[in-house]
N, C-alpha and C positions, 0 to 999 in steps of 0.2 A: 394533675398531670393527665386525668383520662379525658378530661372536658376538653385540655387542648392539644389532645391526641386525637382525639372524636374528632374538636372541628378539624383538625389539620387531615386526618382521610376523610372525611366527607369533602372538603375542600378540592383534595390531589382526585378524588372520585369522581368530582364533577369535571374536573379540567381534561380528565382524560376519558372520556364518554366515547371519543370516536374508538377507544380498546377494548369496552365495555362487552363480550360478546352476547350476552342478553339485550344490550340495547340495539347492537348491530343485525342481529336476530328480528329483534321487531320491526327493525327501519324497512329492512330488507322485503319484508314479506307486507309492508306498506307500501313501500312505494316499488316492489317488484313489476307490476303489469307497466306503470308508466315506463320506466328503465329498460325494460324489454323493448319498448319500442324506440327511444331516446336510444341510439347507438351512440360513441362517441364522435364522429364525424357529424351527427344533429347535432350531439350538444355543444358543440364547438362554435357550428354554424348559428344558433340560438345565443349563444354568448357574445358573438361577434357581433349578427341585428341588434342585442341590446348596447354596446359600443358603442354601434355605427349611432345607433338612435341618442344616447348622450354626448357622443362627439356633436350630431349637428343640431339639436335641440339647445339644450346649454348655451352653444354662441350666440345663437338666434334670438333665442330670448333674451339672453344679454342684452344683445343689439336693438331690440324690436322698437325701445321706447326713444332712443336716438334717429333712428331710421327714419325719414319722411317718406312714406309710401306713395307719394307723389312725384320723389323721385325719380330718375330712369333708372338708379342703382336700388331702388328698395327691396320690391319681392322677387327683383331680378337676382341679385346678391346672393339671396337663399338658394332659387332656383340654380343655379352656377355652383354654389357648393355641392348641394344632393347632387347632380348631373357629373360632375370630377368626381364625387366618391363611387360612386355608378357605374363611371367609367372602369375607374381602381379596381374595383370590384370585379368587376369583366375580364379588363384587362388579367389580372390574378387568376383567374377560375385556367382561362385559356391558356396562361403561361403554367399553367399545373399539369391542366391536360396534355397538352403537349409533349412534357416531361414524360405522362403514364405512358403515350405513345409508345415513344421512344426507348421508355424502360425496355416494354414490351419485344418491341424489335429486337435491341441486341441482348437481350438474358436469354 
């Protein structure tokens, strides 16, 4: 019974590490200077470029071996997607801003 006592809390031990506060303790004072500067608004923004970057990567490559590049549709295709998420992107930032504007005004 101790043996599969033992493994069963080393087990429930490892799963729960994010509880662990000696290990939260080390994480912490590792990766403190990065984090100080990563606010959550960068790491948000760094999450979303990695997205944005698998959203249009991924299709592309899919496509790439289909694609005739000689086409009028080939690196235009691509060019056309970045350029609409671009826009999104834009668009989004502005329609935020706005908003803070606005906040501003009537609080």
């Amino acid at each position: 019974m101790s043996l599969a006592g033992g493994a069963w809390g080393t087990a429930r031990r490892l799963s729960q590490l994010h509880e662990d506060p000696a290990v939260l303790a080390r994480w912490q004072a590792w990766t403190g200077p990065l984090l100080s500067r990563l606010t959550p608004p960068r790491r948000r923004a760094l999450l979303a470029l990695g997205a944005l970057y698998v959203v249009v990567r991924r299709p592309l490559k899919e496509m790439a071996p289909a694609v005739d590049l000689r086409a009028p549709a080939g690196p235009g295709a691509g060019a056309l997607v970045v350029l609409l998420l671009l826009k999104t992107a834009v668009d989004l930032h502005a329609h935020r801003r706005e908003h803070a504007v606005i906040g501003r005004r009537s609080g």
